[in-house]
C-alpha positions in Angstrom: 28.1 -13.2 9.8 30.7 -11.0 8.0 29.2 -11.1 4.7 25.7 -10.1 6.5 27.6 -6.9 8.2 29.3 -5.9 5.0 25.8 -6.4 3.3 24.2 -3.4 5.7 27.5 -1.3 6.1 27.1 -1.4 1.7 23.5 -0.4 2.1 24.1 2.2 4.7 27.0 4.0 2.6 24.6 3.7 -0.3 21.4 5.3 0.9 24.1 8.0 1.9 25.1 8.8 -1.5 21.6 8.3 -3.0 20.5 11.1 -0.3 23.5 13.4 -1.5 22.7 13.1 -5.1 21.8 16.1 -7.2 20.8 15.7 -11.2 21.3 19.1 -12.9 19.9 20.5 -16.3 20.1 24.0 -16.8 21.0 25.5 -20.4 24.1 27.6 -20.2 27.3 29.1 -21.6 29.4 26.8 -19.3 29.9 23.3 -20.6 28.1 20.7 -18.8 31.5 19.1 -17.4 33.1 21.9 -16.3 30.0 23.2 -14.5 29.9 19.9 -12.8 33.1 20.4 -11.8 32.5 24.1 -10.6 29.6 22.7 -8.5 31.0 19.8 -7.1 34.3 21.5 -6.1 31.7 23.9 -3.4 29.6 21.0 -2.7 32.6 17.7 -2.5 29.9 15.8 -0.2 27.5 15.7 -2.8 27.1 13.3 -5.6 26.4 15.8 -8.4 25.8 15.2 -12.1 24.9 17.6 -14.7 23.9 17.1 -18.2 23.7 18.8 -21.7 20.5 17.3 -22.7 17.4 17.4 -21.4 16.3 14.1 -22.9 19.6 12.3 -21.4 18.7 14.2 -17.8 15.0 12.9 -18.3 15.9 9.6 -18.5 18.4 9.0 -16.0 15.8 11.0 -13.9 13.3 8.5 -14.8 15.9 5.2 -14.3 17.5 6.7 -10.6 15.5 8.8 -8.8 17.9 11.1 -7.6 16.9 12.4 -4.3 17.4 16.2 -5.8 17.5 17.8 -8.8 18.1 21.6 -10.2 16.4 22.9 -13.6 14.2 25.4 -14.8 10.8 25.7 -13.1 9.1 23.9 -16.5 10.9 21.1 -16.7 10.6 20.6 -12.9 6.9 20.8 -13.2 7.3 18.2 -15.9 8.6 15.7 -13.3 5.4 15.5 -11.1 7.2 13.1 -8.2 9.5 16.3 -7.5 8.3 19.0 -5.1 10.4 22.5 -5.2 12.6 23.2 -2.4 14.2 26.0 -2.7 13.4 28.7 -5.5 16.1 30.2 -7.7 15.5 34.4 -7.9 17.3 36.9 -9.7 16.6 40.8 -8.6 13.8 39.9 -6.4 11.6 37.5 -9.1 11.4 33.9 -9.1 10.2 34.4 -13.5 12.1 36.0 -16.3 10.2 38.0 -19.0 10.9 36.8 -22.7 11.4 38.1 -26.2 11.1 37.0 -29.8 14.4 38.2 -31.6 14.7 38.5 -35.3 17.0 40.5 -37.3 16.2 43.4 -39.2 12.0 43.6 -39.2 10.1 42.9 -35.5 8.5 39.6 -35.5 4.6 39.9 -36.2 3.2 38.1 -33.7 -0.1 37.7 -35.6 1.9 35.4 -38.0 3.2 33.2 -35.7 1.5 30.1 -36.7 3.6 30.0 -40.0 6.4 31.4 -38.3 9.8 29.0 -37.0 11.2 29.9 -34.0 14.7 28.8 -32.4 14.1 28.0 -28.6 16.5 26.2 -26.0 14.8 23.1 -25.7 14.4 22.3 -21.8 11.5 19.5 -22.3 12.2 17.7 -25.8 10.4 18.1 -28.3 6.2 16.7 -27.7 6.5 19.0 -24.6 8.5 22.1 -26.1 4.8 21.9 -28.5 2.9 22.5 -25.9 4.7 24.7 -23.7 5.2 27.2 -26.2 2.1 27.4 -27.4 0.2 27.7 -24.2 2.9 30.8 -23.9 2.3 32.4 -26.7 -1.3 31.7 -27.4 -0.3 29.9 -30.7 1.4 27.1 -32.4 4.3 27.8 -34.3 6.9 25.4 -35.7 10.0 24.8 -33.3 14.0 24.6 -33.8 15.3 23.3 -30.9 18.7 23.5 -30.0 21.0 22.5 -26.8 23.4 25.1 -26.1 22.7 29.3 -26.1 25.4 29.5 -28.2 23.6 27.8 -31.2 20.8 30.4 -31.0 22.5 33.0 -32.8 24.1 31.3 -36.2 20.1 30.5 -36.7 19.3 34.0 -37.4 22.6 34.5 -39.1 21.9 31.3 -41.7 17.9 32.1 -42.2 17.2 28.7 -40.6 14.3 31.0 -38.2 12.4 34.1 -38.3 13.3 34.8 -34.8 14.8 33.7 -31.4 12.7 32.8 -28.1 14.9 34.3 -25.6 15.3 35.4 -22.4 15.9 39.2 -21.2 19.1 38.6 -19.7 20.4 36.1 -22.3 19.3 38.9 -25.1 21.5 41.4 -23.6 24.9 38.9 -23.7 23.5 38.0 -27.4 23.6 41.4 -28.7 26.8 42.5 -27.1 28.3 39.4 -28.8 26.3 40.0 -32.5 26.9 42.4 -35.3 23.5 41.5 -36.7 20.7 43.7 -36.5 18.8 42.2 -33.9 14.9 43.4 -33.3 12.9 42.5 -30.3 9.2 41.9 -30.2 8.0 42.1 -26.4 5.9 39.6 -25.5 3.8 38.7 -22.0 5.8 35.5 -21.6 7.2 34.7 -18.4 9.3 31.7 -17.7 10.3 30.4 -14.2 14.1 30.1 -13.2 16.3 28.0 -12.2 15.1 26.2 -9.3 16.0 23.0 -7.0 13.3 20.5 -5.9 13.5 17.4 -3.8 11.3 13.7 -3.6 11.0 14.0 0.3 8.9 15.8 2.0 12.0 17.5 3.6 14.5 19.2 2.7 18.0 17.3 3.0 20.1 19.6 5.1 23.1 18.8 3.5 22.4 20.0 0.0 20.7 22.6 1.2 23.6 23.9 3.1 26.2 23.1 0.2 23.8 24.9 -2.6 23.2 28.2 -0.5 26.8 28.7 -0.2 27.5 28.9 -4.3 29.2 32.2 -4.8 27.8 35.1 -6.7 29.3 34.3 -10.1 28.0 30.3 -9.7 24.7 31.3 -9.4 24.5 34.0 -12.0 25.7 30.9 -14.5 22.6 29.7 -13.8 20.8 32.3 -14.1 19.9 33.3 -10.2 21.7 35.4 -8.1 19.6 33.7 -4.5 17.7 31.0 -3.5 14.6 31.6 -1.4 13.3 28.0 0.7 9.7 27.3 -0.2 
């Protein structure tokens, strides 16, 4: 008899956790462990976890089926049993406009099929593929790195003839470059940050801890609100 009520008090206090649990992916300046720790210290009642890689945050994805988890609006779609629940926004959009970055000369755009661009890979590398080419119209062979800060020392070396970038991430690249650094505008938009859910529901909970990230949390990760879908 005490085995069997220790058996459903383990099974209650786990479905607890499992419906707290939040899987994070969102390429940024912050190290993945100290941003964990940011956004666990505002949110101690949920089971948060954030990682590097997208392949590493894929898998466990895949292997746990975390009740939530925040990343950027492509690699959510990319996980079809997860349903956006609250949209990511910064000044009013829900999408950031892009730009290629080179050094010295603009990209030509017409060339980008024997061009190699640097991008922050947030799908791996079959999906980056086809991601960026259905953005840019064209195929065009792909360094992908992990961190923003790698983006940079592949102009400086030569290793790509330019940078697939965000607006925002541009403007802290240049004030932290002495290169020449070019953009070519392009009609590329890419959705931000956002957090999406396997129930139907919303769990009130994370809802609550996420909305009350300060200012500078959520500008880390590229948002500055949430708006619930």
């Amino acid at each position: 008899m005490r085995s069997t009520v220790l058996g459903i008090l383990l099974l209650f206090f786990s479905s607890i956790c499992f419906s707290n649990e939040l899987y994070v992916f969102v390429p940024t300046n912050i190290q993945a462990a100290e941003l964990e720790k940011l956004l666990s210290k505002t949110c101690p009642n949920i089971q948060i976890t954030v990682f590097p890689r997208v392949k590493d945050f894929m898998t466990q994805v895949a292997a746990n089926k975390p009740v939530a988890i925040l990343a950027m609006v492509p690699t959510i779609k990319h996980i079809a049993t997860y349903k956006m629940i609250l949209e990511g926004k910064r000044q009013g959009n829900s999408a950031e406009s892009y730009l290629m970055v080179s050094v010295d000369k603009a990209l030509d755009l017409t060339q980008l099929a024997t061009s190699k661009i640097g991008v922050l890979d947030i799908l791996g590398r079959k999906q980056m593929k086809v991601f960026m080419s259905s953005l840019l119209g064209s195929s065009s062979k792909l360094k992908r790195v992990i961190k923003q800060e790698d983006l940079l020392p592949l102009l400086s070396f030569n290793s790509v003839d330019a940078i697939f970038v965000s607006e925002s991430l541009y403007s802290e690249l240049k004030a932290n470059s002495q290169l020449n650094l070019v953009t070519t505008p392009l009609e590329a938009k890419v959705g931000l940050a956002s957090i999406a859910s396997m129930e139907d529901t919303a769990n009130s909970a994370l809802v609550g801890c996420v909305m009350q990230w300060e200012n500078g949390l959520k500008l880390s990760l590229g948002v500055d609100q949430w708006a619930k879908r």
